[in-house]
Kinemage of the C-alpha trace (Angstrom):
@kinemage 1
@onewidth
@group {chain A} dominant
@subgroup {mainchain}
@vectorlist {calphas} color= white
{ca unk a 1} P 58.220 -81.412 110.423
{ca unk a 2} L 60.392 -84.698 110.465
{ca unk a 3} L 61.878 -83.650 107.091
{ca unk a 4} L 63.084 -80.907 109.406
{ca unk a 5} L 64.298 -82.399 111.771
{ca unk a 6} L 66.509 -84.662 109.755
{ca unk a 7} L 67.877 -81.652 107.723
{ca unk a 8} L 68.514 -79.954 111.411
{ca unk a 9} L 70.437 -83.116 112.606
{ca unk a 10} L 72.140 -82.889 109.264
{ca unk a 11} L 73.416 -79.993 109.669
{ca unk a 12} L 74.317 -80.634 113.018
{ca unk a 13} L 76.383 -83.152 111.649
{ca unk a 14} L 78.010 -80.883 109.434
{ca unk a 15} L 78.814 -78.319 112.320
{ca unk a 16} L 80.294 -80.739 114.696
{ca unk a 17} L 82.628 -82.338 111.526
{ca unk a 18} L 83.220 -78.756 110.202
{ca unk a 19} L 84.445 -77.874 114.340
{ca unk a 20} L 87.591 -80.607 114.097
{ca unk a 21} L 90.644 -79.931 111.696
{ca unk a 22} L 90.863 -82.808 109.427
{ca unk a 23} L 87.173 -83.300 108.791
{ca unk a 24} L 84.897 -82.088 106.168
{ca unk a 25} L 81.334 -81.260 106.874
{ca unk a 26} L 80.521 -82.126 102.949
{ca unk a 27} L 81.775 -85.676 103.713
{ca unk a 28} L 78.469 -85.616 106.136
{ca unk a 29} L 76.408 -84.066 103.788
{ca unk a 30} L 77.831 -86.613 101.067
{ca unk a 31} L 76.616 -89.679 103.044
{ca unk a 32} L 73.879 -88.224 104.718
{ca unk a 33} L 72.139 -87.814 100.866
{ca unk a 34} L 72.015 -83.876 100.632
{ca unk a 35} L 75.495 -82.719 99.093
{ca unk a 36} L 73.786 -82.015 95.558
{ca unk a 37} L 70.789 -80.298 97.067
{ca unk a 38} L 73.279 -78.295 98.826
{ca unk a 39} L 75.360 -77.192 96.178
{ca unk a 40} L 72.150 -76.646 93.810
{ca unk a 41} L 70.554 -74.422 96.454
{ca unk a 42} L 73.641 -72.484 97.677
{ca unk a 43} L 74.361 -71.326 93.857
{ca unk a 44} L 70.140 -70.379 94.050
{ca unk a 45} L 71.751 -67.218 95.646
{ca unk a 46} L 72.389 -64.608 93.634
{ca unk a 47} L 70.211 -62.610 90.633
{ca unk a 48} L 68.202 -64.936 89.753
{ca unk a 49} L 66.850 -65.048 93.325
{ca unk a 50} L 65.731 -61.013 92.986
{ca unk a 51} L 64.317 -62.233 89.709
{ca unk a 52} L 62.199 -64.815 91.317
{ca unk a 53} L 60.955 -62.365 94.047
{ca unk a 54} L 59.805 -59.734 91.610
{ca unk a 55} L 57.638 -61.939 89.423
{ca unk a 56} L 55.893 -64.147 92.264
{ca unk a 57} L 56.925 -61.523 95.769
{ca unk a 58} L 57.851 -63.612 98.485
{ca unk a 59} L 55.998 -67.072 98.084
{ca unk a 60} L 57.974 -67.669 95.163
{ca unk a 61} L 61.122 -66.381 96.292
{ca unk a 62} L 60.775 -69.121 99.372
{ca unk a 63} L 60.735 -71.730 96.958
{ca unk a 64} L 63.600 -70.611 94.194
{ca unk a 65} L 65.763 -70.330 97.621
{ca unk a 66} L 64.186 -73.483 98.998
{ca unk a 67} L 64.116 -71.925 102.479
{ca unk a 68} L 62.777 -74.930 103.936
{ca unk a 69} L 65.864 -76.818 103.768
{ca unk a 70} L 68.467 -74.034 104.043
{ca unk a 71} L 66.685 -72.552 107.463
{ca unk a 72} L 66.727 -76.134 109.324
{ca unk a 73} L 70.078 -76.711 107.945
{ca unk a 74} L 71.686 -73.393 108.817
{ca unk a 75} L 70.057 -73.439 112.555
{ca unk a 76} L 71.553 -77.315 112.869
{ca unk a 77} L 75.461 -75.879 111.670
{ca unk a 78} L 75.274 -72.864 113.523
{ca unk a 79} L 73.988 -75.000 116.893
{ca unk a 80} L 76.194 -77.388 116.432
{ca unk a 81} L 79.558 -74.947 116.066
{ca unk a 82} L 78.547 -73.177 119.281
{ca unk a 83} L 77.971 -75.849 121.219
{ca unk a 84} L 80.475 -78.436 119.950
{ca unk a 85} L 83.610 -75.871 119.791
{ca unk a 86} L 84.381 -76.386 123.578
{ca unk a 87} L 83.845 -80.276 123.072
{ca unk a 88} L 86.223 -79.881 120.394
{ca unk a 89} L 89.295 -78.152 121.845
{ca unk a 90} L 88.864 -80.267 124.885
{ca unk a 91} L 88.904 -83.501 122.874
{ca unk a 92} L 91.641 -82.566 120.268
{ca unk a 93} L 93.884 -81.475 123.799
{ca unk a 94} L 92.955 -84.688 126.258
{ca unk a 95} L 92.306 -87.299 123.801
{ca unk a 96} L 93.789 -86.795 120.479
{ca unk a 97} L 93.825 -90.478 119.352
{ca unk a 98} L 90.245 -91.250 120.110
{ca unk a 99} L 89.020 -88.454 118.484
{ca unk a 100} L 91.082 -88.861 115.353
{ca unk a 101} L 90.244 -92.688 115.209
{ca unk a 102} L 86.622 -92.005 114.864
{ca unk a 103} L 87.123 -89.563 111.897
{ca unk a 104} L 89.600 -91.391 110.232
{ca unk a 105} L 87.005 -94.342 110.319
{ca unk a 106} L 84.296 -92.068 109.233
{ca unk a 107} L 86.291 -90.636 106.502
{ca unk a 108} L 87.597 -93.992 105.302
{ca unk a 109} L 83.963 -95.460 104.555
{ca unk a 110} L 83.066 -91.900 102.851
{ca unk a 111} L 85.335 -93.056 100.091
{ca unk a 112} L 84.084 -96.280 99.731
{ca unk a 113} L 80.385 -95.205 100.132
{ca unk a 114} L 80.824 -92.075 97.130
{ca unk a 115} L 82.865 -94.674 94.674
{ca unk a 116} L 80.055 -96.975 94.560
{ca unk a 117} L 77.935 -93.786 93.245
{ca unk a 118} L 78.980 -93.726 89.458
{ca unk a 119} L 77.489 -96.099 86.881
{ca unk a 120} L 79.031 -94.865 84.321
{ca unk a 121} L 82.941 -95.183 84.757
{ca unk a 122} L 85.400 -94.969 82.648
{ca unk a 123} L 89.267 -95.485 82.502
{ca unk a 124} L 89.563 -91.791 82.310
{ca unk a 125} L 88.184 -91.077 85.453
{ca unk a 126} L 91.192 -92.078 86.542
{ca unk a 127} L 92.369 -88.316 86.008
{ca unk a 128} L 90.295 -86.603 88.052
{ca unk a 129} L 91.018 -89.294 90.914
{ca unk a 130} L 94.423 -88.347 90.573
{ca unk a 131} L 93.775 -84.864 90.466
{ca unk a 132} L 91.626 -84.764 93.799
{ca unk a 133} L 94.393 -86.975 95.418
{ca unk a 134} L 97.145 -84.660 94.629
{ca unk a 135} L 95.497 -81.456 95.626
{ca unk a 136} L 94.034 -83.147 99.009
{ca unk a 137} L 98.235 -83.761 99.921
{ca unk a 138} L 99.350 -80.093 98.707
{ca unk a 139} L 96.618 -77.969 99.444
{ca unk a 140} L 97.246 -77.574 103.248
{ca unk a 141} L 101.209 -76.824 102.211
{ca unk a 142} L 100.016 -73.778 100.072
{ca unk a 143} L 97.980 -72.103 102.771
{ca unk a 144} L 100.586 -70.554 104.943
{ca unk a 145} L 101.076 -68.228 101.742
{ca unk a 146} L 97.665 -66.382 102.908
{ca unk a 147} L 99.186 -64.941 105.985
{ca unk a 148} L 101.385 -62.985 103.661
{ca unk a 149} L 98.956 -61.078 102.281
{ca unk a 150} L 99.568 -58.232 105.110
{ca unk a 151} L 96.085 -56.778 106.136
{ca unk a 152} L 94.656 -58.333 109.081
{ca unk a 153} L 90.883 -58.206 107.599
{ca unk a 154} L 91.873 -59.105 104.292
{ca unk a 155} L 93.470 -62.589 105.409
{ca unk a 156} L 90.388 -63.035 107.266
{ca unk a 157} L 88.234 -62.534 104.067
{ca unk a 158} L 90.471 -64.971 101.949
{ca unk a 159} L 90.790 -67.432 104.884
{ca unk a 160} L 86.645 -67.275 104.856
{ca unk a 161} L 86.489 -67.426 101.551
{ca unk a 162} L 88.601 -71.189 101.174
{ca unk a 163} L 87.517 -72.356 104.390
{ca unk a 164} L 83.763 -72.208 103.059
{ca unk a 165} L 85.007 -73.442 99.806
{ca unk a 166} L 86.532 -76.435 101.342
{ca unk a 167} L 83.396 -77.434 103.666
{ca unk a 168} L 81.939 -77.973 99.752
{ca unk a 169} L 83.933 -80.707 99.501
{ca unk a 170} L 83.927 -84.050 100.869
{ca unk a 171} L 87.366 -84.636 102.496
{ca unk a 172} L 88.984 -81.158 102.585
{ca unk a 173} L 88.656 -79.449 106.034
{ca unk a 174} L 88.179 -76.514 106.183
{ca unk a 175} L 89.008 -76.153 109.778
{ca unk a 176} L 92.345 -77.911 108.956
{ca unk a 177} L 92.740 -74.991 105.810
{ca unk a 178} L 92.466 -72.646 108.580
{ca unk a 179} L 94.923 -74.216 111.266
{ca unk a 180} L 97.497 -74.645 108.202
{ca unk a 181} L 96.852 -70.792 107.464
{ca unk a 182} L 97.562 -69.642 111.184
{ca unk a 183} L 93.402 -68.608 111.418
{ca unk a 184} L 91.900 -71.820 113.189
{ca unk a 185} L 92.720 -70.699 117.103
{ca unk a 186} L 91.487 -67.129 115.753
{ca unk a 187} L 88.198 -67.768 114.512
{ca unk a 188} L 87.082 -70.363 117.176
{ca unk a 189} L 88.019 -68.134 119.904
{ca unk a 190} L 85.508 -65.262 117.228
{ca unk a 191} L 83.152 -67.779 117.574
{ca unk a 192} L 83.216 -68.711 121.568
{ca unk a 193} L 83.396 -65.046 122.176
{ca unk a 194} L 80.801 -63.967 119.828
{ca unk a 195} L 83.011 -61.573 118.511
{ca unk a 196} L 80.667 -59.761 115.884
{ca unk a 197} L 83.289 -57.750 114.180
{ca unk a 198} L 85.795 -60.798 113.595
{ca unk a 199} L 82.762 -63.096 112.548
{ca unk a 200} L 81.371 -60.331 110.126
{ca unk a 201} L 84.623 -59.895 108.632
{ca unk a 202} L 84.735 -64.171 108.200
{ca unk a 203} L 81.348 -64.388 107.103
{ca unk a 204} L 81.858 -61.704 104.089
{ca unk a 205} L 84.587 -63.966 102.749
{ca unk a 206} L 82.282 -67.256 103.294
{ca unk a 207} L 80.153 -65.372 100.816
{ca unk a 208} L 82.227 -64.674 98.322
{ca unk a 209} L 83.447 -68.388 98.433
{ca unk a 210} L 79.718 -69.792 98.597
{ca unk a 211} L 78.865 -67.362 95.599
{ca unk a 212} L 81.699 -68.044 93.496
{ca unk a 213} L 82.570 -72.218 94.122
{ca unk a 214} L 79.004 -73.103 94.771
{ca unk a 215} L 78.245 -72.155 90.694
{ca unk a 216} L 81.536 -74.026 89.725
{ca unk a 217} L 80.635 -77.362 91.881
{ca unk a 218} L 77.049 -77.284 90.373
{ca unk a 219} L 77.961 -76.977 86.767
{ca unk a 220} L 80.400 -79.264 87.437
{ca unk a 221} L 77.707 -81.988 88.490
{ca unk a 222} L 75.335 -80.737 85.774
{ca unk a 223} L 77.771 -81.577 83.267
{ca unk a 224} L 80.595 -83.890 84.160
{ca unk a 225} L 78.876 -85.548 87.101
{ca unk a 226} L 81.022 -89.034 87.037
{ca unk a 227} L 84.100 -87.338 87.305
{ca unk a 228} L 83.351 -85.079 89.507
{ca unk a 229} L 82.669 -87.824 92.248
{ca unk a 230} L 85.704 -89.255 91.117
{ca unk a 231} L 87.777 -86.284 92.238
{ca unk a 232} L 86.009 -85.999 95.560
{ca unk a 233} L 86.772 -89.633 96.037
{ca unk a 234} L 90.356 -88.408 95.514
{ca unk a 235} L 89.623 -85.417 97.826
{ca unk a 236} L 88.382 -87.760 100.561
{ca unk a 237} L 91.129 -90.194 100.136
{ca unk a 238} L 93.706 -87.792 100.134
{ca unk a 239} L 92.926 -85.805 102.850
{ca unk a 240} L 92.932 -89.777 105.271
{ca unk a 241} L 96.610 -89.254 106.325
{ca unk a 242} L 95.998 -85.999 107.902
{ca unk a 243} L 93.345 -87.574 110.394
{ca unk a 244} L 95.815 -91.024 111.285
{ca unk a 245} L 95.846 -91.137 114.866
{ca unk a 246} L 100.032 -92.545 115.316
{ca unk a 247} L 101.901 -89.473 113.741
{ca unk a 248} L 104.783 -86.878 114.858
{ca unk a 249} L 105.287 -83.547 113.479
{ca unk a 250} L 108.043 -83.248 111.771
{ca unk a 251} L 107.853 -79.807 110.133
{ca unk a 252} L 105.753 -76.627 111.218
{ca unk a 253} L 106.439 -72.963 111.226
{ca unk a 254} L 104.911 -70.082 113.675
{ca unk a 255} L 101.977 -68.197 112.737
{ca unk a 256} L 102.191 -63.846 113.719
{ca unk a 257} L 100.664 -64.871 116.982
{ca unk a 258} L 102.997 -67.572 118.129
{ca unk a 259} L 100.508 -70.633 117.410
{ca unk a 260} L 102.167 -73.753 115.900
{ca unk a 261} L 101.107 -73.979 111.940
{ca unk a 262} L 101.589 -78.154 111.176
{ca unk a 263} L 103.046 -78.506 107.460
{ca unk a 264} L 104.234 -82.058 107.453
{ca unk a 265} L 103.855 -85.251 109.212
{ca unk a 266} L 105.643 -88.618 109.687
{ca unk a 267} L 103.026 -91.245 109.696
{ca unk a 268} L 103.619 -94.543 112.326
{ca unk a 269} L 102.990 -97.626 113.603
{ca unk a 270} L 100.635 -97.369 117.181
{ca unk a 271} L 103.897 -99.486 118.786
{ca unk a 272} L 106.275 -97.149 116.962
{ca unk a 273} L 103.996 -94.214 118.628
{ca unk a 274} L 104.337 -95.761 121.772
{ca unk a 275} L 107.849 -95.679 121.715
{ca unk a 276} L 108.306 -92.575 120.385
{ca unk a 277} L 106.045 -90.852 123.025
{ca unk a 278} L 106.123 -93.099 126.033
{ca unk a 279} L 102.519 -92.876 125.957
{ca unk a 280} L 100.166 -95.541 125.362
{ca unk a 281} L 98.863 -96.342 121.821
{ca unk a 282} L 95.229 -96.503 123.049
{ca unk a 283} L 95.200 -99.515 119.980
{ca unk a 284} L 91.588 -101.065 121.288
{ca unk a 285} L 90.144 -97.839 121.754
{ca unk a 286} L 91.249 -96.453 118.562
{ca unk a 287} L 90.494 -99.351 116.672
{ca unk a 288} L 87.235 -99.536 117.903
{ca unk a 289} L 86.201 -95.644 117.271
{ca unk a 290} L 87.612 -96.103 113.461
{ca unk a 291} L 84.920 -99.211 113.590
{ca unk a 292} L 82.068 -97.202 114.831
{ca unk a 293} L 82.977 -94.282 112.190
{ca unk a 294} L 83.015 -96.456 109.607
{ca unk a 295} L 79.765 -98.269 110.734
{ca unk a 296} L 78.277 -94.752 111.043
{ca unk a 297} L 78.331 -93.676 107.489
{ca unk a 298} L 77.445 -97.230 105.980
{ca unk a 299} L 74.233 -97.303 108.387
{ca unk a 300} L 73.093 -93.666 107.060
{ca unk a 301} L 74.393 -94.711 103.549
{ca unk a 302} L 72.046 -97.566 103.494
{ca unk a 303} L 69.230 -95.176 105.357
{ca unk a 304} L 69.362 -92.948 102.645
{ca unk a 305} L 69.245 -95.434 99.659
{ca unk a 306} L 66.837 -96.822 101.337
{ca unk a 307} L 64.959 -93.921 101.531
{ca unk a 308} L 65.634 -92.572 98.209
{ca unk a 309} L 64.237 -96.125 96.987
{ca unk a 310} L 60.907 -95.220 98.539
{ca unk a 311} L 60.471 -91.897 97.272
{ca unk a 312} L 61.278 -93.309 94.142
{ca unk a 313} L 58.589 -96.136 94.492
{ca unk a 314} L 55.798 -93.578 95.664
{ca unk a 315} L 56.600 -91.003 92.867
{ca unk a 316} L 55.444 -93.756 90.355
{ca unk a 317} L 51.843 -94.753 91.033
{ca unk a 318} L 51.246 -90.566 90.754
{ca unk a 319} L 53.072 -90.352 87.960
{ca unk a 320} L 50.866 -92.601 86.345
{ca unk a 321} L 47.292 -91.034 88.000
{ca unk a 322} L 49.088 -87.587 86.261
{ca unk a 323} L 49.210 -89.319 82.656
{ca unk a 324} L 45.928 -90.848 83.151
{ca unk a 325} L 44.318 -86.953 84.081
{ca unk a 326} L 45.916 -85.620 81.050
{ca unk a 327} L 44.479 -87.926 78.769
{ca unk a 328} L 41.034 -87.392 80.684
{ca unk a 329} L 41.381 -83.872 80.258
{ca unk a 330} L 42.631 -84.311 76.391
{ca unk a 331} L 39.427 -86.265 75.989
{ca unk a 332} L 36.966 -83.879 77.493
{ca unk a 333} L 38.463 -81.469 75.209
């Protein structure tokens, strides 16, 4: 039951990071110690799972699926998008600044806490750093391409489909992919509305995306694992700019229903802000929200290597009691 609990909380944590553009709910499930669970259960999906369910019925197909942390997790996301989305729009329209200093803080110590991770490193890692830095700054830039695809349900789909794709991955938002696509005012209004048809329509292209990127990201960690936390360092460290708290827009274009699509921003000073706006740069509060963030994920990065020490600890003594019944049972024989 507590293992529950902290898998629902997880995933409310996801929800809530998944509701704000800028964000990634994989960052949360990064630091909170479940990201390769995640990815190793989501690609669990698929034949192999009617496989599993013919040879031991429905016992077994609980376990290939591992039901008992996708259920707790799903119910935590789902709660926490429905409840959180009017939080959300509120905050992002009254206080801005105070809502992107506490993300940017959060997001900044998610790099630092996943490049202490690999023991292994090498010069070349280097590459896919690079690589997960540069496609973090011109990812967002390539979206607005998907509203040209014409059919109203079929942008849906695709938008689904990389949205989902991006909540994989630690530092890409994918509620930013979908503001930069012209979908993000779209599907939360779907979601506050519980507008079945729109969310079906979503949902069909988060499964294509969870089928197909899910297998990628866990071969990836099967077989290449160091540099595959290299590039979602670079992922989380390229995606910081979007979520500084002093910046102008400086280039957009309209989306087919009017809403503003942000492509480019100039990045300032808080006294620069200040003068730009006339408003006030909020610098205490800011600061002190970037702070908490960052004191956030180092508190549930310790937690879970603290944890993760103890299961370690108590897996020993019964591995042990395991070799010495095997040699009991070798004996009798």
């Amino acid at each position: 039951m507590k293992r529950h609990l902290g898998i629902f909380l997880r995933g409310a944590g996801m929800g809530a990071a998944d509701a704000v553009p800028g964000v990634s709910g994989g960052t949360i499930a990064f630091v909170t110690g479940i990201y390769e669970e995640l990815i190793h259960t989501i690609k669990q999906f698929g034949p192999s799972a009617f496989v599993a369910w013919r040879r031991g019925g429905l016992p077994m197909l609980v376990v290939h699926l591992n039901l008992a942390f996708v259920v707790p997790l799903l119910v935590g996301i789902a709660a926490s998008l429905i409840s959180v989305a009017h939080l959300v729009v509120w905050l992002m329209d009254d206080h801005p600044l105070l809502l992107n200093g506490f993300f940017f803080g959060l997001v900044a110590a998610s790099a630092l806490v996943v490049s202490r991770h690999p023991a292994d490193w090498k010069w070349w890692h280097l590459l896919p750093l690079v690589l997960g830095l540069v496609l973090a700054h011109f990812l967002p830039a390539l979206m607005p391409l998907v509203m040209q695809i014409g059919s109203p349900n079929l942008i849906l789909v695709v938008g689904g489909a990389i949205a989902i794709s991006a909540l994989l991955l630690p530092g890409v938002s994918g509620s930013f992919l979908l503001l930069t696509m012209g979908l993000y005012g779209t599907v939360m209004q779907g979601i506050r509305s519980f507008d079945l048809g729109l969310i079906a329509i979503f949902g069909v292209g988060c499964l294509i995306g969870l089928f197909v990127f899910s297998r990628l990201l866990s071969w990836l960690l099967r077989h290449y694992h160091t540099a595959t936390l290299q590039l979602l360092v670079g992922f989380i460290i390229g995606s910081l700019p979007v979520l500084w708290p002093w910046r102008e827009l400086v280039r957009y274009q309209l989306g087919p229903e009017g809403q503003m699509i942000p492509l480019d921003y100039r990045y300032l000073t808080p006294g620069d802000y200040a003068l730009l706006t006339g408003e006030a740069a909020q610098l205490v509060a800011v600061g002190a929200l970037m702070l908490a963030g960052a004191a956030l994920v180092l508190l549930l990065d310790r937690g879970g290597r603290r944890a993760h020490s103890t299961r370690q600890a108590g897996a020993a003594p019964a591995t042990g009691a395991a070799r010495e019944s095997n040699k009991e049972e070798g004996s009798d024989a």
